[in-house]
N, CA, C and O of each residue as an XYZ file, in Angstrom:
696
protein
N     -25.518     -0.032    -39.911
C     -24.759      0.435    -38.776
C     -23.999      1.694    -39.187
O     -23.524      1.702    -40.322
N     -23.824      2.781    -38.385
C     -23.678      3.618    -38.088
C     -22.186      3.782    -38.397
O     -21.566      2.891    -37.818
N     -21.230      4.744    -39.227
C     -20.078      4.822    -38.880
C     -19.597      6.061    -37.730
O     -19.294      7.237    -37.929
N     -19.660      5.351    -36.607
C     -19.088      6.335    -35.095
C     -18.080      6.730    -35.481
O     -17.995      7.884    -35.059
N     -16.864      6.386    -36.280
C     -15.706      7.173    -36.403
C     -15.688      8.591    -36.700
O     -15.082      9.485    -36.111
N     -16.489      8.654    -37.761
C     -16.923      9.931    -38.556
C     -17.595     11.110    -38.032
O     -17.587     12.291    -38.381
N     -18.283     10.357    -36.933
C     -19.213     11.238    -35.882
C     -18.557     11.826    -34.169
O     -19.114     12.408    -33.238
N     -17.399     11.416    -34.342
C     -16.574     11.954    -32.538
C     -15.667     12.488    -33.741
O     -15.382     12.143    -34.888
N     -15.302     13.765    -32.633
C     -14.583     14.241    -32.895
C     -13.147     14.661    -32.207
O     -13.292     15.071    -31.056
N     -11.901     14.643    -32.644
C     -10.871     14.546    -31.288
C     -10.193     15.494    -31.235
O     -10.361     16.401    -32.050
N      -9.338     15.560    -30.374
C      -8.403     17.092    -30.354
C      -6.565     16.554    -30.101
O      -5.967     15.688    -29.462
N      -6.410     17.070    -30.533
C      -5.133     16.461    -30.144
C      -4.079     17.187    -29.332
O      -3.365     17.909    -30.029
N      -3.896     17.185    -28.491
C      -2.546     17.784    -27.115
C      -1.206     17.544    -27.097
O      -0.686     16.490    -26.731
N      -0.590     18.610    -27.528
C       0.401     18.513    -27.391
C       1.454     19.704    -26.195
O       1.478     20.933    -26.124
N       2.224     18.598    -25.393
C       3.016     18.770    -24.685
C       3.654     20.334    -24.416
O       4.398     20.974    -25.159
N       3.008     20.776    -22.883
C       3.658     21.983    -23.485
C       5.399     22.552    -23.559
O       5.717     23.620    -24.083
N       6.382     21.587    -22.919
C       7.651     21.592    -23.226
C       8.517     20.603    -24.157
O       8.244     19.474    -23.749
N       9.256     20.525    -25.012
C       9.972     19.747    -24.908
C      10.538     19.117    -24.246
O      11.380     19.797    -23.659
N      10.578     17.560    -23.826
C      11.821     17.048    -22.594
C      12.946     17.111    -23.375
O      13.914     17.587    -22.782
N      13.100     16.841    -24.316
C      14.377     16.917    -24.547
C      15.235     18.296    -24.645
O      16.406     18.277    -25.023
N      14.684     19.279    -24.341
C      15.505     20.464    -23.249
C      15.603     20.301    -21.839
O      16.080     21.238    -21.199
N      15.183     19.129    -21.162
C      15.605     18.412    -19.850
C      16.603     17.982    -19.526
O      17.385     18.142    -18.588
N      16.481     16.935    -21.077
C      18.239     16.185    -20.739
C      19.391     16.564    -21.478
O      19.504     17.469    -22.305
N      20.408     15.575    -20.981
C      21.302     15.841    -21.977
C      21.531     14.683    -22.667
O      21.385     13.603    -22.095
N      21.947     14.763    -24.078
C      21.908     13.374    -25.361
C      23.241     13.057    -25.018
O      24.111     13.915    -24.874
N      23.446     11.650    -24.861
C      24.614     11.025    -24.615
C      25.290     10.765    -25.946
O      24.749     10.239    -26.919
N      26.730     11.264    -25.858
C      27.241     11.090    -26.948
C      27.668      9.434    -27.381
O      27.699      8.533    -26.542
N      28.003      9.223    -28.927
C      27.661      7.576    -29.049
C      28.700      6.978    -28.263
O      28.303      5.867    -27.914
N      30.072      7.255    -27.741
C      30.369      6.707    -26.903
C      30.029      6.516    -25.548
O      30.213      5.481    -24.907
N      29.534      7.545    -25.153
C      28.894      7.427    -23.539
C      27.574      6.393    -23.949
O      27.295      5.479    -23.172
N      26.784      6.588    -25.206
C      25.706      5.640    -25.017
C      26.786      3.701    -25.030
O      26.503      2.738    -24.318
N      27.523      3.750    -25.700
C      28.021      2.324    -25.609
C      28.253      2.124    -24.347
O      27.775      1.086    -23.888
N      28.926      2.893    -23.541
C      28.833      2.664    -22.073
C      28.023      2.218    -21.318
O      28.350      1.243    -20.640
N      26.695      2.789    -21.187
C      25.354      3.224    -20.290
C      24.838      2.100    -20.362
O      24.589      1.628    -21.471
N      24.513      1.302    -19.032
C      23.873      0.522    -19.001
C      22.641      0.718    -18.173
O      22.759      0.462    -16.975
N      21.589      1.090    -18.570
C      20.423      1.682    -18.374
C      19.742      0.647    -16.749
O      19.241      1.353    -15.873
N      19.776     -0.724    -16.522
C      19.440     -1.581    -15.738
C      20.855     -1.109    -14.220
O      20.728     -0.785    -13.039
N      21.443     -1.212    -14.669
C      22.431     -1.047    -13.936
C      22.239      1.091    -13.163
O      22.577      1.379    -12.015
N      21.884      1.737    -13.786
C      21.807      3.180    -13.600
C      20.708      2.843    -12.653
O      20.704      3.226    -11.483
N      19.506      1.904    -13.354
C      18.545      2.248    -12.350
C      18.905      1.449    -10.956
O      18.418      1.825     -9.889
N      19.907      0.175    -11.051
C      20.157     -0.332     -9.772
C      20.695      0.474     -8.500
O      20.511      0.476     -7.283
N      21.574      1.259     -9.588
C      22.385      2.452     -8.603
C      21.235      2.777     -7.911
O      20.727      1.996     -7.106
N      20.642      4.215     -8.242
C      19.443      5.125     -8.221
C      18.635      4.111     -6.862
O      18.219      4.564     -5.796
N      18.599      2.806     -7.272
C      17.491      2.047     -6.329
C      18.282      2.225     -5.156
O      17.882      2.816     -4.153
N      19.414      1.709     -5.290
C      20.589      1.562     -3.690
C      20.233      2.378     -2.950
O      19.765      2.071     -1.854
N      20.411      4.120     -3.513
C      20.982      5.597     -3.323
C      19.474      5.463     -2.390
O      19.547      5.258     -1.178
N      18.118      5.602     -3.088
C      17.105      5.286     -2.621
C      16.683      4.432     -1.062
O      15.918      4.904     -0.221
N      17.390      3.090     -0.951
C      17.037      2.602     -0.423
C      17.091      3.042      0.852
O      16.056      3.017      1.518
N      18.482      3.589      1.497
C      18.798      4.221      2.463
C      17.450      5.181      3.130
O      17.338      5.212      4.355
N      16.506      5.908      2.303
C      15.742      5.920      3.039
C      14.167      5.008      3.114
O      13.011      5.227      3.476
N      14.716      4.241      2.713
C      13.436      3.260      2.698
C      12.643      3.117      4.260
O      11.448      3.411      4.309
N      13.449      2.598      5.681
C      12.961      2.545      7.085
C      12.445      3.988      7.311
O      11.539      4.184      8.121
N      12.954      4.910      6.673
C      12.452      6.318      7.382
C      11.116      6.355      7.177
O      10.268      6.534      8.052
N      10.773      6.045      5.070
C       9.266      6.133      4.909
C       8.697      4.983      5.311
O       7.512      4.882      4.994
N       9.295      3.828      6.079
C       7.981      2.883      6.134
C       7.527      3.356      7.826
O       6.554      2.935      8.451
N       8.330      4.123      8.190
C       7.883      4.940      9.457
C       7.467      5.770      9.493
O       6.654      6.055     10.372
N       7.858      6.645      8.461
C       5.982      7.549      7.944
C       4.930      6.820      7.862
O       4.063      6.920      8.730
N       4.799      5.957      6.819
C       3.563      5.100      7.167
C       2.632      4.656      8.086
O       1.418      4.725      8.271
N       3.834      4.069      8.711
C       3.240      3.389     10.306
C       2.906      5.016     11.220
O       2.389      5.202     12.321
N       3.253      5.631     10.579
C       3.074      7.184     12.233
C       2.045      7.392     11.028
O       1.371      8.214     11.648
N       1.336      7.293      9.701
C       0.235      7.719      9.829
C      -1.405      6.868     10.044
O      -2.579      7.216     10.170
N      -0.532      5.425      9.984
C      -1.759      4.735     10.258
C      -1.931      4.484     11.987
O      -2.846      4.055     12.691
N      -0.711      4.929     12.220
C      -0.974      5.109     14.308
C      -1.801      6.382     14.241
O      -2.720      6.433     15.057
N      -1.604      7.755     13.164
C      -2.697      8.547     13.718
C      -3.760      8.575     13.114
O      -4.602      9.396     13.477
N      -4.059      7.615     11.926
C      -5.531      7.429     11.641
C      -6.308      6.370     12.644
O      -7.529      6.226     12.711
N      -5.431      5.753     13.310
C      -6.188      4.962     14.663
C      -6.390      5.851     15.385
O      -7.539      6.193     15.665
N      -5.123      6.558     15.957
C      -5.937      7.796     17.405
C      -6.869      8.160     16.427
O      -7.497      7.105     16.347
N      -7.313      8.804     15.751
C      -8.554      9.930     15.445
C      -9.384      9.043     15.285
O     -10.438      9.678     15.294
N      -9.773      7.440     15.067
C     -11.087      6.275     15.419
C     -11.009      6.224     16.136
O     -11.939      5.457     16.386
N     -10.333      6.539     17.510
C     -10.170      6.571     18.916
C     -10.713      7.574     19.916
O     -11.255      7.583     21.021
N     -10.326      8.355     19.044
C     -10.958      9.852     19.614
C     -12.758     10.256     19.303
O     -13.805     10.437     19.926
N     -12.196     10.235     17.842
C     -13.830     10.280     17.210
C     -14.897      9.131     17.163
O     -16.046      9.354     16.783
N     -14.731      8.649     17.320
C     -15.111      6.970     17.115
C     -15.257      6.485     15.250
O     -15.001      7.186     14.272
N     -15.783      4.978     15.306
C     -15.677      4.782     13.479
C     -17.048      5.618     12.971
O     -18.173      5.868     13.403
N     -16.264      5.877     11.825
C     -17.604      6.472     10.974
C     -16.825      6.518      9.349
O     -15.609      6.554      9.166
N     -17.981      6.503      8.184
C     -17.525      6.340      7.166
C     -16.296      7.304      7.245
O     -15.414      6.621      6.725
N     -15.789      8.372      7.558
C     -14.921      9.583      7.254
C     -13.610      8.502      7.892
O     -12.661      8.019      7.276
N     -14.003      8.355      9.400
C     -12.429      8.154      9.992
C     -12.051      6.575      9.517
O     -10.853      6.296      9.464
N     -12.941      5.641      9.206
C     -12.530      4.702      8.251
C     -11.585      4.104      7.173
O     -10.706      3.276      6.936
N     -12.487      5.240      6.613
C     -11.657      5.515      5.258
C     -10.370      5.854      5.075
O      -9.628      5.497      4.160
N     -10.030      6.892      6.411
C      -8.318      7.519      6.156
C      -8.041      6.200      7.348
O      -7.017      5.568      7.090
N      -8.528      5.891      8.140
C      -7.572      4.518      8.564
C      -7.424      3.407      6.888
O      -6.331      3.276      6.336
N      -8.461      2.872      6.447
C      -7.910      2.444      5.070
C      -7.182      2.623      4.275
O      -6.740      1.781      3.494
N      -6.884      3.924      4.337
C      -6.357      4.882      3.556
C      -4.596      4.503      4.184
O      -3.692      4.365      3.360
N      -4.380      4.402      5.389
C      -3.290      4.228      5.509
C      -2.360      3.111      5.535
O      -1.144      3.012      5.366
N      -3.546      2.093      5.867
C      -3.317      0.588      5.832
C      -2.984     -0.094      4.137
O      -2.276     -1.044      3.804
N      -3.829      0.852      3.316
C      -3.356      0.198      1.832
C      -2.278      0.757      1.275
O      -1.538      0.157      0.495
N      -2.103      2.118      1.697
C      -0.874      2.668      1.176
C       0.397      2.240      1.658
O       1.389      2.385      0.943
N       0.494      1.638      2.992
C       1.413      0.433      3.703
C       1.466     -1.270      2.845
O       2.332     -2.143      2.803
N       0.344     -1.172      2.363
C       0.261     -2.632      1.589
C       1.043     -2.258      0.172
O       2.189     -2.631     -0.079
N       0.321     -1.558     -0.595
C       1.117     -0.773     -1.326
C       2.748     -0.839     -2.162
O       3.221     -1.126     -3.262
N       3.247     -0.292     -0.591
C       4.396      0.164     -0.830
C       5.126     -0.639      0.342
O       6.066      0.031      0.771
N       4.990     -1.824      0.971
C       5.672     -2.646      2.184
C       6.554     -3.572      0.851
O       7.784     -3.525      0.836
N       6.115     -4.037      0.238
C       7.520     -5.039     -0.459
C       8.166     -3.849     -1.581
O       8.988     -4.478     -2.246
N       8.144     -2.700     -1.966
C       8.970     -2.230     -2.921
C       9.911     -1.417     -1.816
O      10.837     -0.759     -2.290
N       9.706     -1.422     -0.147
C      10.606     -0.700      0.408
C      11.140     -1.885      1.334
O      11.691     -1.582      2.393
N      11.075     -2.492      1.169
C      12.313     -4.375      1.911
C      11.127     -4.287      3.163
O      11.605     -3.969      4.252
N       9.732     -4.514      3.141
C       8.858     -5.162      4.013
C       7.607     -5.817      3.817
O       6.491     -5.597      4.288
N       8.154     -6.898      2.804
C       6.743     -7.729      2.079
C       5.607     -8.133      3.198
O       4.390     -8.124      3.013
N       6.391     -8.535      4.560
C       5.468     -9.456      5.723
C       4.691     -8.519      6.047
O       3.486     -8.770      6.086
N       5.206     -7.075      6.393
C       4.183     -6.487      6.809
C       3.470     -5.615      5.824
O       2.864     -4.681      6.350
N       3.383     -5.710      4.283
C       2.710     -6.006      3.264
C       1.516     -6.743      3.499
O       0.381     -6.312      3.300
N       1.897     -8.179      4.046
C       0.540     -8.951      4.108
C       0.033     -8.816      4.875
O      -1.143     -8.905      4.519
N       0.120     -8.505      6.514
C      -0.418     -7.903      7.548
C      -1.522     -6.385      7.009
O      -2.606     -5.898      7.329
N      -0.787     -6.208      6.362
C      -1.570     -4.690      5.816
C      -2.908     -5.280      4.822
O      -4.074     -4.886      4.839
N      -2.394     -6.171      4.117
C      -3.594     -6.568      3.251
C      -4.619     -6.999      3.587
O      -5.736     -6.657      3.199
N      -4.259     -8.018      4.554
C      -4.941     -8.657      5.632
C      -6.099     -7.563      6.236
O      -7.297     -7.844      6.226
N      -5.672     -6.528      6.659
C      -5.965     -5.629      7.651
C      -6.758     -5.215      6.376
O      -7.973     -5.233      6.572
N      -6.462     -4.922      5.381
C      -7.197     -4.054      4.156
C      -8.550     -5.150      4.116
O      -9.659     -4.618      4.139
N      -8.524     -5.748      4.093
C      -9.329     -7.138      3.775
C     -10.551     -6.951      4.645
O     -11.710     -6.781      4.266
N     -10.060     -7.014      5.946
C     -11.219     -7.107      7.055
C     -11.968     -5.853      6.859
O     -13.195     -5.939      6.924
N     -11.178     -4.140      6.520
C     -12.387     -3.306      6.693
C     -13.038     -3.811      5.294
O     -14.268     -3.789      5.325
N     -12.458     -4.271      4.046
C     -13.295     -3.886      2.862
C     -14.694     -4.833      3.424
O     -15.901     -4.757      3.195
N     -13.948     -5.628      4.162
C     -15.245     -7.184      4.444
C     -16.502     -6.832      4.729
O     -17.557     -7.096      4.152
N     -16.113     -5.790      6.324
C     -17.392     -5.537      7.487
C     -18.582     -4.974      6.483
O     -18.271     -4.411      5.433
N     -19.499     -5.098      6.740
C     -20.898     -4.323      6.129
C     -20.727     -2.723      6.298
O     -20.839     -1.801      5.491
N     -20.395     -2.772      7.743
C     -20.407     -0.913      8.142
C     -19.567     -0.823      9.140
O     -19.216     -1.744      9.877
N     -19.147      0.573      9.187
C     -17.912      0.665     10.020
C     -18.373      0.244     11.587
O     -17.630     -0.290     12.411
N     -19.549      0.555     11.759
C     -19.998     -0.200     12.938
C     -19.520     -1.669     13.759
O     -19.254     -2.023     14.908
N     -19.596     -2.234     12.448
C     -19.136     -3.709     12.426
C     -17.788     -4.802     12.841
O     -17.516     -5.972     13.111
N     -17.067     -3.088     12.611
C     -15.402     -3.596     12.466
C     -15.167     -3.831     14.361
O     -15.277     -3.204     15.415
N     -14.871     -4.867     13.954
C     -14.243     -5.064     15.854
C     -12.933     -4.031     15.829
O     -12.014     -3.869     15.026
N     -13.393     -3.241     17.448
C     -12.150     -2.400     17.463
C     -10.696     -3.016     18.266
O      -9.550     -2.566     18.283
N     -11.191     -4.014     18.788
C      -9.690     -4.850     19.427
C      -9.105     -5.440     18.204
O      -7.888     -5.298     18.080
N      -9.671     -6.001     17.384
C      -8.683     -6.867     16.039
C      -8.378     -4.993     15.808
O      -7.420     -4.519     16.418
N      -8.935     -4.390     15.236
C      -8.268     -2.947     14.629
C      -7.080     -3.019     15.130
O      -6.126     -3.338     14.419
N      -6.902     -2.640     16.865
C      -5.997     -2.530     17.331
C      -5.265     -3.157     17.152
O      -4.307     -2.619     16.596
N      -5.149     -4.311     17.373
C      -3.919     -5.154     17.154
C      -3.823     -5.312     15.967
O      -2.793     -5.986     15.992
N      -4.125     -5.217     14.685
C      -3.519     -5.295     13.689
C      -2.776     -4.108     13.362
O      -1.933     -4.300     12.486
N      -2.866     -2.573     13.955
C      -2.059     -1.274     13.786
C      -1.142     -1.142     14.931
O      -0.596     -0.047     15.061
N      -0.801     -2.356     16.045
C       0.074     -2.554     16.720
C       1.324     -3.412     16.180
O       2.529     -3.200     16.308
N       0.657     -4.416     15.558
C       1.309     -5.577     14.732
C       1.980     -4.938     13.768
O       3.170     -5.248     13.809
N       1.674     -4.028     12.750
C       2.167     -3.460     11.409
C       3.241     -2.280     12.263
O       4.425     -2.264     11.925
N       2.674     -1.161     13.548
C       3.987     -0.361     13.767
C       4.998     -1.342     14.370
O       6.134     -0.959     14.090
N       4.999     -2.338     15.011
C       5.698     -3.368     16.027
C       6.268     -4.154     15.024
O       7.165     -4.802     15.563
N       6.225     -4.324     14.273
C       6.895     -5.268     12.636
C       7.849     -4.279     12.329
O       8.980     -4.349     12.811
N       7.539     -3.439     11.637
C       8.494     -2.158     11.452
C       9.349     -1.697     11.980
O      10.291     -1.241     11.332
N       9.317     -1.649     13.518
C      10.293     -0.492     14.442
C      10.824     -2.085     14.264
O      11.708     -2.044     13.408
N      10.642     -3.429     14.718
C      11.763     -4.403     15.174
C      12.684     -4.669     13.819
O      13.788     -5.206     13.904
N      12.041     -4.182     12.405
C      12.601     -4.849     11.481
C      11.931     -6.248     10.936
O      12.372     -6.501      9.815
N      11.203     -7.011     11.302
C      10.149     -7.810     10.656
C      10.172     -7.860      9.539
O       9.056     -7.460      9.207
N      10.961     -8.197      8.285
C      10.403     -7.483      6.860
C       9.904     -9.000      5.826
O       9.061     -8.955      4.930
N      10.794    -10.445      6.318
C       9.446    -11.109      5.417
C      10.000    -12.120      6.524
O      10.548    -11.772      7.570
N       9.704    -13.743      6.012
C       9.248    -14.716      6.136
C      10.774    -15.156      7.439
O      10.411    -15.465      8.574
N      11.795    -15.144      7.243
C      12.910    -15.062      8.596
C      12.383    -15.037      9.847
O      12.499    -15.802     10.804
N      11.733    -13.938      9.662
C      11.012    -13.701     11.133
C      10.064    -14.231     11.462
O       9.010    -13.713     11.094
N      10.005    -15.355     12.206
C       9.150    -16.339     12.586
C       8.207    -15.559     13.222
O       7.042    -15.598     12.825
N       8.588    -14.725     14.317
C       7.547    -13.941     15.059
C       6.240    -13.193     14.016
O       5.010    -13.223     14.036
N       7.018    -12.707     13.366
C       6.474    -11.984     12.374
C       5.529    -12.791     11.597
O       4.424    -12.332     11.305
N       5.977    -14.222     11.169
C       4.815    -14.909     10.333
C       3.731    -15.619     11.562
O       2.505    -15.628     11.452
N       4.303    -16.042     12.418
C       3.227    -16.110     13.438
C       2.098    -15.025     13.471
O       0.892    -15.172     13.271
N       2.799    -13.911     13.771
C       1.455    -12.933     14.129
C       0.636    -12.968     13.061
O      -0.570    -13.063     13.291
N       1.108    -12.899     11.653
C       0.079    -12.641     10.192
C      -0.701    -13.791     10.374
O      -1.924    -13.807     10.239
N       0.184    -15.016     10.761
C      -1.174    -16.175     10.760
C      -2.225    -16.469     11.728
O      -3.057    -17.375     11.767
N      -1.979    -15.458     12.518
C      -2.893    -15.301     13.788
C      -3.919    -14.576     13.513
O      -5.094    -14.869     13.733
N      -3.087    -12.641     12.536
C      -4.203    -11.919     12.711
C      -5.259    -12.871     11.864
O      -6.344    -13.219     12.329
N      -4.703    -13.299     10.342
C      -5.205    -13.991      9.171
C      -6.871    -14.947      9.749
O      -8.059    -14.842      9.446
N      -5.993    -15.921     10.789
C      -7.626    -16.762     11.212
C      -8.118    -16.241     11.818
O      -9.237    -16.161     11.313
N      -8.106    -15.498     13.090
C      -8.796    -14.660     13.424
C      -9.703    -13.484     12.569
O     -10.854    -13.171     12.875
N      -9.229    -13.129     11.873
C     -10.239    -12.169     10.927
C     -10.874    -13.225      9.996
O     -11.888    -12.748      9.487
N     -10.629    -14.528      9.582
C     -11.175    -15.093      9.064
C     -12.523    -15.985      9.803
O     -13.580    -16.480      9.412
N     -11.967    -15.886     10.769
C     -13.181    -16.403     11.830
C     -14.362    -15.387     12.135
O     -15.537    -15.753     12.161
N     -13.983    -14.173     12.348
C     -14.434    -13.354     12.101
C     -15.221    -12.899     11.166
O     -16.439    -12.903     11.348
N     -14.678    -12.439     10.030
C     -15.701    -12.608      8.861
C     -16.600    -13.537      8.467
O     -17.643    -13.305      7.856
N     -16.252    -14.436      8.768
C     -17.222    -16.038      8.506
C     -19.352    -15.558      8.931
O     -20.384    -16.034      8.458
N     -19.133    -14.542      9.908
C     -20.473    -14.193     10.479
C     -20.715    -13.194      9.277
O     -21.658    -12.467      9.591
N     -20.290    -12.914      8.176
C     -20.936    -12.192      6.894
C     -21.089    -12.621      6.266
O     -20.164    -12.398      5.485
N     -22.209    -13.749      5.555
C     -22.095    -14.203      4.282
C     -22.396    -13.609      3.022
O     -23.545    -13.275      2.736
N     -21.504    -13.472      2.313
C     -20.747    -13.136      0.862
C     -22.173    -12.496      0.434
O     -23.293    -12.776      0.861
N     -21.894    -11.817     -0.265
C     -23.656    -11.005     -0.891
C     -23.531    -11.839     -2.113
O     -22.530    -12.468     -2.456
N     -24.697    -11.763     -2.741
C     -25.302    -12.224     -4.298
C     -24.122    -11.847     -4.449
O     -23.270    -12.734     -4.396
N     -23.678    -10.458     -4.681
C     -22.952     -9.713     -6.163
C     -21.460    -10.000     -6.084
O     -20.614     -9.675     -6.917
N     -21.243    -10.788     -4.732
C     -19.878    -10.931     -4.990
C     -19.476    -12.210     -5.251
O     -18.249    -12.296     -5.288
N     -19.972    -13.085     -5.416
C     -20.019    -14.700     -5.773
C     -19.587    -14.517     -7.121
O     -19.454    -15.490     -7.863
């Protein structure tokens, strides 16, 4: 056998700034101070405040990756950026205080990965699942409290599961 080590060859990269002309070095009393968990709790708070704004970016871009399957009809292109908006809502729904409609999103992620072809995807479940995720959001919906809210996930949930049931699973995914 062959020694491969001897035979690749590597390069090595180095950084083209220093960070540490970024920060500033805490002197040893300020480091006894600094409680690093606590800095980042701050930072999270300061953050959070706009947390509803971006989960309403979200929702205004998966409302306009629906109009443009609306307009254009489905096809691999307009699919994809509807997917595209539905996972990036799954994503990022529990690190901004909206796990429920997290699972609504996954859910929703679930059914396109399911269909065979975009053909396939029923466009009334579409709808109502990108009604359900902006309508969760604007009311505040964010987990399990909201009864309404877990109702609808367990609605869209069997329903797309009933749904999918007419695809059976390929060889390769068993």
């Amino acid at each position: 056998m062959a020694d491969t080590a001897k035979d690749q060859t590597c390069e090595i990269l180095s950084p083209p700034s220093d960070l540490r002309s970024k920060v500033r070095e805490l002197t040893p009393r300020e480091s006894r101070k600094f409680d690093p968990v606590k800095a980042a709790e701050d930072a999270l708070h300061r953050l959070s405040q706009n947390f509803g704004t971006w989960m309403d970016n979200e929702t205004r871009d998966l409302t306009r990756a629906w109009e443009i399957v609306q307009s254009e009809g489905l096809s691999e292109e307009t699919l994809a950026t509807l997917f595209q908006a539905a996972h990036n809502i799954k994503g990022q729904a529990l690190t901004l205080g909206f796990p429920l409609v997290g699972e609504v999103a996954a859910s929703f992620c679930h059914l396109i990965e399911t269909v065979p072809s975009p053909s396939a995807l029923p466009l009334d479940l579409t709808e109502r699942y990108v009604e359900a995720i902006r309508a969760m959001v604007k009311e505040g919906a964010k987990d399990d409290a909201n009864r309404t809210g877990v109702q609808l996930l367990e609605t869209l949930r069997a329903v797309t599961g009933d749904f999918l049931a007419q695809f059976p699973p390929e060889p390769d995914d068993m």
